[in-house]
C-alpha positions, -999 to +999 in steps of 0.1 A: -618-566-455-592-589-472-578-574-504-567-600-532-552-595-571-578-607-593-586-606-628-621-606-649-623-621-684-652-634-709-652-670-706-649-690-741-658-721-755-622-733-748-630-729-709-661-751-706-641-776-681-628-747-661-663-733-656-678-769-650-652-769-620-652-737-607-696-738-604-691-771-589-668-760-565-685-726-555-719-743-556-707-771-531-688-746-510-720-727-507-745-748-504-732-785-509-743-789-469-782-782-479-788-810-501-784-851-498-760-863-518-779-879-545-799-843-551-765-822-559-750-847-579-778-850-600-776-811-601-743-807-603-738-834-632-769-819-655-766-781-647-724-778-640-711-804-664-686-796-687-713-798-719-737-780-702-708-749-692-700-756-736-736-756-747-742-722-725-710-709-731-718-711-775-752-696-775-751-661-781-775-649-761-759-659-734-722-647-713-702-659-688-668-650-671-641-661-651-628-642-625-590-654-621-567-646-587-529-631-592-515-668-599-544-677-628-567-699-603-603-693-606-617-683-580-656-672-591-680-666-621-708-650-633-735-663-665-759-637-679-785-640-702-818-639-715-847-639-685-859-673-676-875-668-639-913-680-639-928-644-633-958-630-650-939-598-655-909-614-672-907-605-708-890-612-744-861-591-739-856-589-703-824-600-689-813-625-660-783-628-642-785-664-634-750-668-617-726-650-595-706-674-573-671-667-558-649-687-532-656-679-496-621-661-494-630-636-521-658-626-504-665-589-493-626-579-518-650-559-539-651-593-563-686-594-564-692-558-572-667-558-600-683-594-613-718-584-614-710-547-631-692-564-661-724-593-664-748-557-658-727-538-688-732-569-709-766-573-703-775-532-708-752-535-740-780-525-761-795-499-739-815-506-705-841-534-698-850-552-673-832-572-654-838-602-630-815-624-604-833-657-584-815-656-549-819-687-518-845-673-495-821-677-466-792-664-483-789-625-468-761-615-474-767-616-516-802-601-508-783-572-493-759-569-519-786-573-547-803-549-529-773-527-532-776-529-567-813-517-576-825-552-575-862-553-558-878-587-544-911-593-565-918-627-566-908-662-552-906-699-570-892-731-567-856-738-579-848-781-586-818-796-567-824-830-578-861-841-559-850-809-531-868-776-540-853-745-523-879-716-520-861-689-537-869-651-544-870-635-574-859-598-577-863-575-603-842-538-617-860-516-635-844-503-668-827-471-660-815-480-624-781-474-614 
């Protein structure tokens, strides 16, 4: 396990480029090779553009943060907030993580742990709900660390990349899990 300075902080307005550019970048790293070209630009330009990080990043129901190495690059991020998975259990009030990427080289530094606690204490910030993450069907490894977390598979969708449509699950924490 590599260890690496880092640095978690509650994005603003005033970071809507940065956080266009880092989801690119982690999105591509991760799964740029899935998708023709054409698909994830058209995703990348209407869900990671810089007004769509600045429209997300003023509403209040909604968080995001930056996690910054020990020189001040970003390296990750996370965006919480209010449920929108298509699941007949979902309800008003329920919350959603709907983003935790970091750069391959962060991974397994205890980044991810320390990302998705701050986006859980935001989202619990008025006493525990439920909560809900969509994960890539093939993607194990955040399965197993979801899983890690209290998070439970219950249901599976469709997610858009441009005309692609990835079969994701949909997993689920109960209020009161720790």
């Amino acid at each position: 396990m590599s260890t690496i300075g880092f640095s978690i902080r509650r994005a603003t307005v005033d970071d809507a480029a940065l956080m266009s550019r880092i989801a690119s970048e982690t999105f591509v790293e991760t799964f740029g090779h899935l998708y023709p070209a054409q698909d994830l630009q058209y995703f990348l330009d209407h869900s990671y553009s810089t007004a769509a990080q600045r429209d997300s990043l003023a509403d209040p129901a909604s968080a995001m943060w930056l996690v910054e190495d020990a020189h001040g690059a970003a390296i990750g991020h996370a965006y919480a907030g209010p449920c929108g998975l298509p699941h007949a259990a979902a309800r008003a009030g329920d919350g959603e993580l709907k983003r935790l990427y970091l750069l391959a080289r962060t991974h397994n530094a205890g980044v991810g742990s320390q990302l998705l606690q701050a986006a859980l204490d935001w989202l619990q910030r008025d006493g525990p709900r439920t909560l809900w993450v969509g994960v890539w069907s093939e993607n194990l490894g955040a399965q197993r660390f979801y899983a890690r977390h209290g998070f439970e598979k219950v249901g599976e969708y469709e997610f858009p990349v441009g005309q692609t449509r990835d079969h994701e699950f949909i997993l689920r924490r109960r209020p009161g899990v720790a």
